[in-house]
mmCIF file of the C-alpha atoms, coordinates in Angstrom:
data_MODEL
# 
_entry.id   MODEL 
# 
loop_
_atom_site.group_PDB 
_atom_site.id 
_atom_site.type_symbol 
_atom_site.label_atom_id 
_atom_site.label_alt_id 
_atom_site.label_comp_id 
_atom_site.label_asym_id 
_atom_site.label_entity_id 
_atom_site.label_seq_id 
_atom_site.pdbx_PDB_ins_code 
_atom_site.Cartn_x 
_atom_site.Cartn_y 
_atom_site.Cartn_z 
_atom_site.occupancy 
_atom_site.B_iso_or_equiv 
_atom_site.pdbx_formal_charge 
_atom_site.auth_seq_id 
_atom_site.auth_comp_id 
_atom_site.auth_asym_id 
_atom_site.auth_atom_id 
_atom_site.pdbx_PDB_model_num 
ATOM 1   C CA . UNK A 1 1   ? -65.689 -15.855 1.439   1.00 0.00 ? 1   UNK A CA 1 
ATOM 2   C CA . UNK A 1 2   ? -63.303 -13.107 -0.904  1.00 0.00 ? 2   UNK A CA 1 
ATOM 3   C CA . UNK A 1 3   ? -66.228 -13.246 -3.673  1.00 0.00 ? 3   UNK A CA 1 
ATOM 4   C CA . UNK A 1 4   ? -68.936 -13.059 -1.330  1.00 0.00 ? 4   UNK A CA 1 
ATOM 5   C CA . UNK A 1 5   ? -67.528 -9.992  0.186   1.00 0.00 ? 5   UNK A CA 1 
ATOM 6   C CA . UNK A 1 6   ? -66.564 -8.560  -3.591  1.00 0.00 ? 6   UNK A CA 1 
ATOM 7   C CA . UNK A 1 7   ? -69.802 -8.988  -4.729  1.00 0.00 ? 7   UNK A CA 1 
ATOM 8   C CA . UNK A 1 8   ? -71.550 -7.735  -1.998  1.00 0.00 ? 8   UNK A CA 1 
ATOM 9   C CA . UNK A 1 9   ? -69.300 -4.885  -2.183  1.00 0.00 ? 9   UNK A CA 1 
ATOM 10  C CA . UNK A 1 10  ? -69.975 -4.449  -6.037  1.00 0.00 ? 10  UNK A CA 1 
ATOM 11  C CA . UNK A 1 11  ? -73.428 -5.202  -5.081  1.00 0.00 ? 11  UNK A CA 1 
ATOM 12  C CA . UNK A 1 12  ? -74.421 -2.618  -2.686  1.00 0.00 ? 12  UNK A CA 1 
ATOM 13  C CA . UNK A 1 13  ? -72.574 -0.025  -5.346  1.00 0.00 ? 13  UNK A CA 1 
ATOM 14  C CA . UNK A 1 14  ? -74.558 -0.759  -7.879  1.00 0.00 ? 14  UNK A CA 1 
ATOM 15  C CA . UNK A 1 15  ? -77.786 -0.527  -5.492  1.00 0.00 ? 15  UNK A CA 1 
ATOM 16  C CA . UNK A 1 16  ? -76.991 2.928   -4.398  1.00 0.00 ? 16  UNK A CA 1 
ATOM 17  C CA . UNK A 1 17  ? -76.153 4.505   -7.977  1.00 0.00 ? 17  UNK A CA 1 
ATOM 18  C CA . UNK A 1 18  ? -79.457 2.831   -9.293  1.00 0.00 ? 18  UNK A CA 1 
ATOM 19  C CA . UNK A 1 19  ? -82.043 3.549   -6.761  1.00 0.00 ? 19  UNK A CA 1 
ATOM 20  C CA . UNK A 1 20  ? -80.169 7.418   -6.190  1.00 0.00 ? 20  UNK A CA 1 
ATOM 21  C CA . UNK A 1 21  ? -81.303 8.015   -9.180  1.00 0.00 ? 21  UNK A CA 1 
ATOM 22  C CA . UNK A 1 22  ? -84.674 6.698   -9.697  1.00 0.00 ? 22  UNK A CA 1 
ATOM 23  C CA . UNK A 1 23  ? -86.327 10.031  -7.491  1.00 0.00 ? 23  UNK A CA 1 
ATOM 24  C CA . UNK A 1 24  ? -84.565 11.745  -11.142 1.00 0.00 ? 24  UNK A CA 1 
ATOM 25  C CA . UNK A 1 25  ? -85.732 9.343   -13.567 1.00 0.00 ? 25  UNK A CA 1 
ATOM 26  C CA . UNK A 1 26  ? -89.326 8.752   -12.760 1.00 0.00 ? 26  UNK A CA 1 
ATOM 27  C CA . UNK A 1 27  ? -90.343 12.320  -11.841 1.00 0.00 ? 27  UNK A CA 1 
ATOM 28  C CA . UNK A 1 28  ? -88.543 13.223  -14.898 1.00 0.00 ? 28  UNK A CA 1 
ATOM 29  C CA . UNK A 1 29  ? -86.367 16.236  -13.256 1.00 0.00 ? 29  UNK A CA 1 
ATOM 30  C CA . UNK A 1 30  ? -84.831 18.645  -15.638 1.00 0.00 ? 30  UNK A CA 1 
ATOM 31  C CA . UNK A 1 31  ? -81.377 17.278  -15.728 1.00 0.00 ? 31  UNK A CA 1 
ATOM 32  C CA . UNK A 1 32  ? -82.775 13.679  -16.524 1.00 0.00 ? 32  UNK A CA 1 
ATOM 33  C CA . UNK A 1 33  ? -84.833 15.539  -19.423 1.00 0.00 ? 33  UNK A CA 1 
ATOM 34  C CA . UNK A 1 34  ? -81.503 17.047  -20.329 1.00 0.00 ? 34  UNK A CA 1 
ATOM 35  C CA . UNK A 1 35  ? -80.365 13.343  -20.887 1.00 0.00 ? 35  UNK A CA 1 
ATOM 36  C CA . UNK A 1 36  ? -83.148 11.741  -22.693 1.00 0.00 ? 36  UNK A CA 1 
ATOM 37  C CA . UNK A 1 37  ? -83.809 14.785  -24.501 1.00 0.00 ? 37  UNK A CA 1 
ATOM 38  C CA . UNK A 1 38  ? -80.103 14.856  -25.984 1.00 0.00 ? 38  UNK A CA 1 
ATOM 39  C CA . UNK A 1 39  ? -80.697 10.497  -26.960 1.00 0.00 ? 39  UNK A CA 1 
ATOM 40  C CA . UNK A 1 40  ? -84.046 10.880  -27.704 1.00 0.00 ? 40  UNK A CA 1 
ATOM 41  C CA . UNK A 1 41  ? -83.311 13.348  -30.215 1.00 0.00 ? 41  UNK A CA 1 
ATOM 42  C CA . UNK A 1 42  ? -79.903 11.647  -32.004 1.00 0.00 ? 42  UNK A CA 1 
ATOM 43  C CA . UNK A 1 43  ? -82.240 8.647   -32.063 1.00 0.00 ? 43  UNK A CA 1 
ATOM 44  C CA . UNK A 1 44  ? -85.072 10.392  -34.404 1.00 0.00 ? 44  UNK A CA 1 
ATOM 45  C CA . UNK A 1 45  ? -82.277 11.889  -36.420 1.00 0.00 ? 45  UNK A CA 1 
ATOM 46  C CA . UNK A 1 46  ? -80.321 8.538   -37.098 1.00 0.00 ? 46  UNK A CA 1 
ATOM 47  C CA . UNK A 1 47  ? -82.865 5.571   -36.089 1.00 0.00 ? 47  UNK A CA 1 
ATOM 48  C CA . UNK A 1 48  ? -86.132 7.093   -36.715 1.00 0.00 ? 48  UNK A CA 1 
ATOM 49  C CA . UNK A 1 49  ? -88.429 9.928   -35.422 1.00 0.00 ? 49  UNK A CA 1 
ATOM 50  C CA . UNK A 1 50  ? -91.221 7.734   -33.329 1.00 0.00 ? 50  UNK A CA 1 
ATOM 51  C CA . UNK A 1 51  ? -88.612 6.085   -31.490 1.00 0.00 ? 51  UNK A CA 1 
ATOM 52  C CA . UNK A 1 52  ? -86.881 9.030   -30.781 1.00 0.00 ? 52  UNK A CA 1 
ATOM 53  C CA . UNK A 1 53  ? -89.774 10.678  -29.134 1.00 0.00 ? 53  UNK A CA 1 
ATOM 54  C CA . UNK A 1 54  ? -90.733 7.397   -27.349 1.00 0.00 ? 54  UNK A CA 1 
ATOM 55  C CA . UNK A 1 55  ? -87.098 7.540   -25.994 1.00 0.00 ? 55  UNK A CA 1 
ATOM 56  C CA . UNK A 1 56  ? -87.734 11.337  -24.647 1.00 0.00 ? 56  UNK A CA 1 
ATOM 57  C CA . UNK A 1 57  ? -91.127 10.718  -23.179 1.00 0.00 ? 57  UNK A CA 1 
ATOM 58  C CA . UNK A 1 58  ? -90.636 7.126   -21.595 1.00 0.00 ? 58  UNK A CA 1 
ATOM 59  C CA . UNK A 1 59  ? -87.270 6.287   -21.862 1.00 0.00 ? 59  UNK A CA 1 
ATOM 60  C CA . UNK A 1 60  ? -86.557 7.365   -18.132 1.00 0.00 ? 60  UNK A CA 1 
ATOM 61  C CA . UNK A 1 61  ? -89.256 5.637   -16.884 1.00 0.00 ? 61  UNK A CA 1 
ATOM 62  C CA . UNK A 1 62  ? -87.875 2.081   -18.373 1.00 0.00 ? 62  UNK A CA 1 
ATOM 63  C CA . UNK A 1 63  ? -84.400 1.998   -17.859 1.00 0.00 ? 63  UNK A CA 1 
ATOM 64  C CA . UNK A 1 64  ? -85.138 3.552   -13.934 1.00 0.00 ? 64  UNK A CA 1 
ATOM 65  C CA . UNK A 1 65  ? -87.880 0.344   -13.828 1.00 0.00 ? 65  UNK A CA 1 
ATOM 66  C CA . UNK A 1 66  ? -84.898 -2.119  -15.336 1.00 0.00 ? 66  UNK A CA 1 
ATOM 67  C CA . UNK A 1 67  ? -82.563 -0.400  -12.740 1.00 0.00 ? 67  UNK A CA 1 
ATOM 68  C CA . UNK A 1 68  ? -85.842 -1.150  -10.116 1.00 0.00 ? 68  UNK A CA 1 
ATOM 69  C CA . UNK A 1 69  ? -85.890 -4.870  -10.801 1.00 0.00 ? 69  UNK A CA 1 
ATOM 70  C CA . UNK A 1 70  ? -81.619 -5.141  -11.062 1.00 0.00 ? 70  UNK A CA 1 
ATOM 71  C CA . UNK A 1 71  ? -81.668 -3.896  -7.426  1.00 0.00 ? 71  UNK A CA 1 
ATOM 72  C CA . UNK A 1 72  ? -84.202 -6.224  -6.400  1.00 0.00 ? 72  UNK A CA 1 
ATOM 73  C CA . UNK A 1 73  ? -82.238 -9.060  -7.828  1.00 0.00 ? 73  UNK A CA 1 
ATOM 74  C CA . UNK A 1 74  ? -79.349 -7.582  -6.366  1.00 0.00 ? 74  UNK A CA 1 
ATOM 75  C CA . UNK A 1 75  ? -80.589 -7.097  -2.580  1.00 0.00 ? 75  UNK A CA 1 
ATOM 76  C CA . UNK A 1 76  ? -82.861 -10.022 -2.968  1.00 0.00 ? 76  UNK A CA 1 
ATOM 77  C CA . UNK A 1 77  ? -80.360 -12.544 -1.909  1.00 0.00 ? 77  UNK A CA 1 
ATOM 78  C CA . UNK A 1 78  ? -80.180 -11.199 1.996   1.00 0.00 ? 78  UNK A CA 1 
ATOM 79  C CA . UNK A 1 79  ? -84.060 -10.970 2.636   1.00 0.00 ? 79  UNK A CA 1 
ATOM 80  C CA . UNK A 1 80  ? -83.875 -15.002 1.353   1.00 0.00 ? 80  UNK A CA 1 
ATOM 81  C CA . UNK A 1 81  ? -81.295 -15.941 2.972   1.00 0.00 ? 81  UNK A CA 1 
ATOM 82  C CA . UNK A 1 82  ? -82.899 -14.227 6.750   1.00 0.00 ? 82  UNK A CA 1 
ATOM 83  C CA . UNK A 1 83  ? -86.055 -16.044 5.762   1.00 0.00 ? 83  UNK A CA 1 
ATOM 84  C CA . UNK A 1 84  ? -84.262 -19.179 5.210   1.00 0.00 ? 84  UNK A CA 1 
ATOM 85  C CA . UNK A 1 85  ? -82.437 -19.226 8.483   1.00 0.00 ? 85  UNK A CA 1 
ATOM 86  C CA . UNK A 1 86  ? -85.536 -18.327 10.772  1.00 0.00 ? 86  UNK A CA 1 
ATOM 87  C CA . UNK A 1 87  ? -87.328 -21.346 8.928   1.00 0.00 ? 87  UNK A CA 1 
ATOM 88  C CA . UNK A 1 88  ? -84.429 -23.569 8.844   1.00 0.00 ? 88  UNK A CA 1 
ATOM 89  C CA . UNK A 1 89  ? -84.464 -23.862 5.246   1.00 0.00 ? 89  UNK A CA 1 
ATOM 90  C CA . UNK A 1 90  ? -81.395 -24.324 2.893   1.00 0.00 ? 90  UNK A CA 1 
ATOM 91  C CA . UNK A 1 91  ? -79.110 -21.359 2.414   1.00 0.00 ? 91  UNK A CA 1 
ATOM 92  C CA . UNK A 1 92  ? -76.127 -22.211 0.136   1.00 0.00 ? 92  UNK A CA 1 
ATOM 93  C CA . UNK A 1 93  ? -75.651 -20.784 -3.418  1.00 0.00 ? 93  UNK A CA 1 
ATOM 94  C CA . UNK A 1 94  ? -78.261 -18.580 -3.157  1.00 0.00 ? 94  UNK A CA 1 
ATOM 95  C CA . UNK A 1 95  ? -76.584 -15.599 -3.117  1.00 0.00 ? 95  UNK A CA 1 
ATOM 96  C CA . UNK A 1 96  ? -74.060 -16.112 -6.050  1.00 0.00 ? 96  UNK A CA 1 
ATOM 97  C CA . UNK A 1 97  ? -76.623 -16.905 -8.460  1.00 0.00 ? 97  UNK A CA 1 
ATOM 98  C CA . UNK A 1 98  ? -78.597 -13.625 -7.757  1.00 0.00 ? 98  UNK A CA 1 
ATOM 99  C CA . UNK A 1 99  ? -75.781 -11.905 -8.090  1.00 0.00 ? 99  UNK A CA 1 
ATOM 100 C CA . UNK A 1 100 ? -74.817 -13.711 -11.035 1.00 0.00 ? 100 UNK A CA 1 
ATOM 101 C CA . UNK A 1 101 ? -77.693 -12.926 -12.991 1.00 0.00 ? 101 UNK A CA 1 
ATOM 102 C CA . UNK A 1 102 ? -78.232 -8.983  -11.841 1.00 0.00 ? 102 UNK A CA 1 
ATOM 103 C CA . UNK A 1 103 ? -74.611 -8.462  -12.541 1.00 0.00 ? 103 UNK A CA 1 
ATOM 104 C CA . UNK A 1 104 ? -74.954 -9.299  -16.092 1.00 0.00 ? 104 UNK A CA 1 
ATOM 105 C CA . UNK A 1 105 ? -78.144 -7.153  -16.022 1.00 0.00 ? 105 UNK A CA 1 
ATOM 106 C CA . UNK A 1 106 ? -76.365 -3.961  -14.612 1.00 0.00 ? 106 UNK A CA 1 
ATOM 107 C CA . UNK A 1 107 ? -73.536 -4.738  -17.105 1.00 0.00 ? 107 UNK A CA 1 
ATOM 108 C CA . UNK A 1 108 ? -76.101 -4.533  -20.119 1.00 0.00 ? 108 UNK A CA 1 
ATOM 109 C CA . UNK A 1 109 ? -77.920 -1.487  -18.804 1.00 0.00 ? 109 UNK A CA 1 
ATOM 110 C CA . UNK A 1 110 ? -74.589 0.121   -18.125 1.00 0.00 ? 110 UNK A CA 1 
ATOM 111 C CA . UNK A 1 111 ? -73.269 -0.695  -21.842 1.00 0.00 ? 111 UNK A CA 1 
ATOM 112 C CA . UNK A 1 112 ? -76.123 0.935   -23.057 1.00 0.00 ? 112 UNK A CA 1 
ATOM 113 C CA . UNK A 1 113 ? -75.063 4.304   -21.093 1.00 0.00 ? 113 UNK A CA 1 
ATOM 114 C CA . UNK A 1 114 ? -71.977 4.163   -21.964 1.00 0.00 ? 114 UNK A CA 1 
ATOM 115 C CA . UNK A 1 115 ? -72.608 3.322   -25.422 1.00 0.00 ? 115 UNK A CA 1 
ATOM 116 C CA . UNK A 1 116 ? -75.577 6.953   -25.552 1.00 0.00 ? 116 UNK A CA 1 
ATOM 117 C CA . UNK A 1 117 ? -72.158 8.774   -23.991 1.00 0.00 ? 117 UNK A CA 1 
ATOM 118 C CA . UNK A 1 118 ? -69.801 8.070   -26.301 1.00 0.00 ? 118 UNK A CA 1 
ATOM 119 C CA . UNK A 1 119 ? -71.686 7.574   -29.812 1.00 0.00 ? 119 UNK A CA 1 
ATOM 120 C CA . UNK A 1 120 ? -74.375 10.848  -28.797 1.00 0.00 ? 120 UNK A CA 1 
ATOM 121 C CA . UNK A 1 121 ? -74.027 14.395  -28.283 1.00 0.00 ? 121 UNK A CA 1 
ATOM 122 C CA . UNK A 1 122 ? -74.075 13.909  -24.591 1.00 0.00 ? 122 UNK A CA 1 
ATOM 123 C CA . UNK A 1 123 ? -70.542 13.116  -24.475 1.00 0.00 ? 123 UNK A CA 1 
ATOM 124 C CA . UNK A 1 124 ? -68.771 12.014  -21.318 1.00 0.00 ? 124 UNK A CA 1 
ATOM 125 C CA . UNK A 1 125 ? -68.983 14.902  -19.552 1.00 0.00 ? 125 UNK A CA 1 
ATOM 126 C CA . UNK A 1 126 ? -73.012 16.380  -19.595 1.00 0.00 ? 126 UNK A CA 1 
ATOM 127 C CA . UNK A 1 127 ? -73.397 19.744  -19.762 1.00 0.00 ? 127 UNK A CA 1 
ATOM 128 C CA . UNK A 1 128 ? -76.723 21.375  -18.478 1.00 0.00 ? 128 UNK A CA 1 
ATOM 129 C CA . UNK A 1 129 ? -77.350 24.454  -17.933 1.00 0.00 ? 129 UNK A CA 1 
ATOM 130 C CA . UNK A 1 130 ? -74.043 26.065  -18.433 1.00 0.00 ? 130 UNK A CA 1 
ATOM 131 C CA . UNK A 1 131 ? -72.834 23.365  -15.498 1.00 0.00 ? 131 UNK A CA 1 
ATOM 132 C CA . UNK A 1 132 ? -70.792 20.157  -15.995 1.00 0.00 ? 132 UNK A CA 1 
ATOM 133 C CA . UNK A 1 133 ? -71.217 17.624  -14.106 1.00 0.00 ? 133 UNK A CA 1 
ATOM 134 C CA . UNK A 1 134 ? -67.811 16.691  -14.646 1.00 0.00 ? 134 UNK A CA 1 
ATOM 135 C CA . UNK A 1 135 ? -68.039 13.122  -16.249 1.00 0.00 ? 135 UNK A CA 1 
ATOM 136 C CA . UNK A 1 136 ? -69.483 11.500  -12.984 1.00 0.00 ? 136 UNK A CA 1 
ATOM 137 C CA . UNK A 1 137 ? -72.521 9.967   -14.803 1.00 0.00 ? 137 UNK A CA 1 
ATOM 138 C CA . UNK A 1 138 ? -70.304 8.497   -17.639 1.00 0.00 ? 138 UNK A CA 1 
ATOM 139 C CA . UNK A 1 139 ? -67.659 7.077   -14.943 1.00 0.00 ? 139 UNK A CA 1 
ATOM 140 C CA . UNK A 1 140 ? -70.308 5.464   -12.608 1.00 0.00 ? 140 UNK A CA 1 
ATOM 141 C CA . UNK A 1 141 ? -71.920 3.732   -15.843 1.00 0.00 ? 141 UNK A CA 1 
ATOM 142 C CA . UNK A 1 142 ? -68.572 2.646   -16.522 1.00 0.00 ? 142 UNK A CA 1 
ATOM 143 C CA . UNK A 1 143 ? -67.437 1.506   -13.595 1.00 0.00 ? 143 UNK A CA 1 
ATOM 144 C CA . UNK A 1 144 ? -71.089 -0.989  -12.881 1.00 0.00 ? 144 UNK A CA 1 
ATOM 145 C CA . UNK A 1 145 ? -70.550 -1.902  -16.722 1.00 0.00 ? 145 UNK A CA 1 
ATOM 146 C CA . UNK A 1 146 ? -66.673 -2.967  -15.284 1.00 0.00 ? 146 UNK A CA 1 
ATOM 147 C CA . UNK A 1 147 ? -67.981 -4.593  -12.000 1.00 0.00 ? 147 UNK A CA 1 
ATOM 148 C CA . UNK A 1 148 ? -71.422 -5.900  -13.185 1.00 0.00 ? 148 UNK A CA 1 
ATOM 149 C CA . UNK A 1 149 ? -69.329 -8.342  -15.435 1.00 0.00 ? 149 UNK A CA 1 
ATOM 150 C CA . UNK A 1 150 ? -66.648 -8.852  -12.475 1.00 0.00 ? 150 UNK A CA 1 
ATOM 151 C CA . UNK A 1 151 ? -69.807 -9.804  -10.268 1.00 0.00 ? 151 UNK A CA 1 
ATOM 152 C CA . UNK A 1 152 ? -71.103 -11.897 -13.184 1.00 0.00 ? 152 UNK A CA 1 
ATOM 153 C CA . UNK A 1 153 ? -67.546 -13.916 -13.819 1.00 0.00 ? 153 UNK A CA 1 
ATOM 154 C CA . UNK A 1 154 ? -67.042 -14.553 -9.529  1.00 0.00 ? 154 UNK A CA 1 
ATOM 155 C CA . UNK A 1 155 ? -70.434 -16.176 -9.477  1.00 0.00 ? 155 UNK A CA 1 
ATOM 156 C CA . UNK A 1 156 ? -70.762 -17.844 -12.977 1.00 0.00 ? 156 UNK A CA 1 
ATOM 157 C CA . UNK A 1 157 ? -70.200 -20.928 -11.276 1.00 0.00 ? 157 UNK A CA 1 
ATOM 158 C CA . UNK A 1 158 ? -73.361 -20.880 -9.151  1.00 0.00 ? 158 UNK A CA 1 
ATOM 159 C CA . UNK A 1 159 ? -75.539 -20.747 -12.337 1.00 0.00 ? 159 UNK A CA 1 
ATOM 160 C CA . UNK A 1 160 ? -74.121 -24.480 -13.156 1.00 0.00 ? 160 UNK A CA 1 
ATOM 161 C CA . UNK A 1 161 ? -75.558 -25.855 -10.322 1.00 0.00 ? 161 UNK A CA 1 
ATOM 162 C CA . UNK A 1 162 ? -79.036 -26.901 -9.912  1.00 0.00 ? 162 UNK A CA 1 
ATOM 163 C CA . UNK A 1 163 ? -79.423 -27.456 -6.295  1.00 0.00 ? 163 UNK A CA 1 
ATOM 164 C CA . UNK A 1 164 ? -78.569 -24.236 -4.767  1.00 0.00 ? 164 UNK A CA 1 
ATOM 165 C CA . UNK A 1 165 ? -81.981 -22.692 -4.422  1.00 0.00 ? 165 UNK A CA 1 
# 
């Protein structure tokens, strides 16, 4: 019951930072071309020019789409589960190995925004505009990276077992 209530807890955070910030990503407001703008850039000058401008113009749109389909997995476990229940159908597991799976998947998204913060000229805390914003997009891709895995680990176990779903 403890990891249930963890990971729906970790679950539900995760949710809420990715889908607050998809309005951002996929109508490509200025601070989220701030952001790309900065990678997309450090990529063409260490990685290689075409990338770097495929980065700018649709980086946003795929990691908000990966962020999409994480949530899904994510919330997907309660809209099963009510479904199962009104038709009597088998419930157990099926929560832990959603959860299993999209944490690892917010993990790996996360590692990659931590990674852009740290090794680009973004840096921890982004500056647009003459304004901070104080290191809260570094810390929240930190902290999912931190509880993605921690969701991962508390329901590894479900992923061993065939019957569940």
């Amino acid at each position: 019951m403890i990891k249930a209530i963890v990971s729906w807890a970790i679950a539900l955070w995760t949710c809420y930072v990715f889908l607050a910030s998809l309005p951002y990503k996929f109508t490509k407001h200025p601070d989220t071309q701030h952001i790309f703008g900065t990678i997309g850039r450090w990529i063409s000058d260490v990685i290689n020019p075409g990338l770097g401008r495929a980065f700018v113009d649709y980086g946003s749109y795929a990691v908000g789409s990966f962020e999409l389909i994480v949530s899904v997995m994510l919330l997907l476990p309660a809209l099963i589960w009510v479904f199962r229940k009104l038709t009597g159908g088998y419930t157990h597991g099926i929560r832990a190995r959603w959860h299993a799976l999209g944490g690892l998947m917010a993990a790996g998204v996360m590692t990659g925004a931590v990674f852009f913060h740290l090794a680009t000229p973004l840096g921890i805390k982004v500056l647009h505009n003459g304004q901070s914003d104080g290191g809260s997009l570094f810390y929240a891709a930190v902290s999912i990276l931190i509880l993605g895995l921690v969701m991962f680990f508390i329901n590894f176990n479900a992923l061993r077992r065939r019957a569940d779903l």
